[in-house]
C-alpha positions in Angstrom: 106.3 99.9 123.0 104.6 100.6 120.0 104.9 103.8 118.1 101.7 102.9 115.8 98.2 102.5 116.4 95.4 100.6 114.2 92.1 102.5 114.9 89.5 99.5 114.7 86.2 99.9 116.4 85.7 97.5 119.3 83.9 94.8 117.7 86.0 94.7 114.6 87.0 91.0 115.7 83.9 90.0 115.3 83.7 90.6 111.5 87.3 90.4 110.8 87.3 87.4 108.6 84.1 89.3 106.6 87.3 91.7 105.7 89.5 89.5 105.1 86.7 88.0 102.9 86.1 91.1 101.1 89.6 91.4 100.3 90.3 95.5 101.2 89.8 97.8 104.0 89.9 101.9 104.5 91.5 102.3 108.0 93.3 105.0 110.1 96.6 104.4 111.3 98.5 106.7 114.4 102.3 106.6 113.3 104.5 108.9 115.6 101.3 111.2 116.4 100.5 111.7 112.6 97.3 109.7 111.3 97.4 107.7 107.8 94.5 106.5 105.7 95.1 103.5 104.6 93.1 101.3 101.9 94.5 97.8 102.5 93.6 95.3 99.3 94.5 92.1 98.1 95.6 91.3 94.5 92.5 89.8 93.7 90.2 92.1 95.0 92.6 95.2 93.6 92.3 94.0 90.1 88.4 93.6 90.3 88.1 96.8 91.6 90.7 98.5 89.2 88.6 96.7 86.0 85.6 97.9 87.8 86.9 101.5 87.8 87.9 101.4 84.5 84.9 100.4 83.1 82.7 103.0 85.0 85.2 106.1 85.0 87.7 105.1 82.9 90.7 105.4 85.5 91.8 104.2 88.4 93.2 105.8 92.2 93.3 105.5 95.6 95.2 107.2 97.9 97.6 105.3 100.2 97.0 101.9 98.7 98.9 99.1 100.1 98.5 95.4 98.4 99.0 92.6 100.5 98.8 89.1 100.5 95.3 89.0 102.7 93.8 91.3 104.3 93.8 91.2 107.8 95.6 92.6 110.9 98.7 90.1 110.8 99.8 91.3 107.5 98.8 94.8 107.8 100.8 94.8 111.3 103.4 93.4 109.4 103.4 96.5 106.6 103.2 98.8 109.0 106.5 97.3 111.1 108.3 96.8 107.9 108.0 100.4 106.8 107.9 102.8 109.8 111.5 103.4 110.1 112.0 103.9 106.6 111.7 106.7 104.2 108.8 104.6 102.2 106.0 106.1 105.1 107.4 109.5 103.5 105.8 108.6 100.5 102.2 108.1 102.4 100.0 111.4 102.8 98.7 112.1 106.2 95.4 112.7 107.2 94.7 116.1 107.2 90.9 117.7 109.0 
C-alpha cells in the first residue's frame, strides 16, 4: 500500500508529455495525511526560469523545488519513494489553508 498520493486531475494523461515537454510542474502530494506542494523542474527548464527571474526581479525562489531528470510521473514517483522514509521530507513545508 502506498502511503503517498499524487493529486492529478483525471485527464492529466492526456497532456502528460505537454509537461514533460515543458519541463516543470506545481503539484500536491498526500504524504502520511499531510499535503506537499511540489514544483517539479528539469535542469534545463530550472536554469531558464532562474535567468528569467533574475533578469525581471533580480532573485530567484520557489518553495519545495525538486530537480529531476524529466519531468514526469516515473521520476517524480521515484523522488517521492526515495525520500518518504527519510528525514529530507522534514525539510519540505506542508501545505497549509
Amino acid at each position: 500500500m502506498k502511503n503517498y498520493k499524487i493529486k492529478l486531475p483525471d485527464d492529466f494523461n492526456e497532456y502528460a508529455w505537454e509537461i514533460e515537454s515543458k519541463g516543470c510542474l506545481e503539484i500536491d502530494i498526500e504524504i502520511y495525511a499531510n499535503v506537499y506542494t511540489f514544483n517539479f523542474y528539469d535542469p534545463v527548464r530550472l536554469n531558464q526560469t532562474i535567468q528569467d527571474d533574475l533578469d525581471s526581479n533580480q532573485y530567484f525562489f520557489y518553495e519545495n523545488m525538486v530537480v529531476i531528470p524529466s519531468v514526469n510521473i516515473e521520476n517524480i514517483e521515484s523522488f517521492i519513494k526515495n525520500i518518504i522514509n527519510t528525514p529530507y521530507l522534514t525539510s519540505f513545508n506542508i501545505k497549509t489553508n
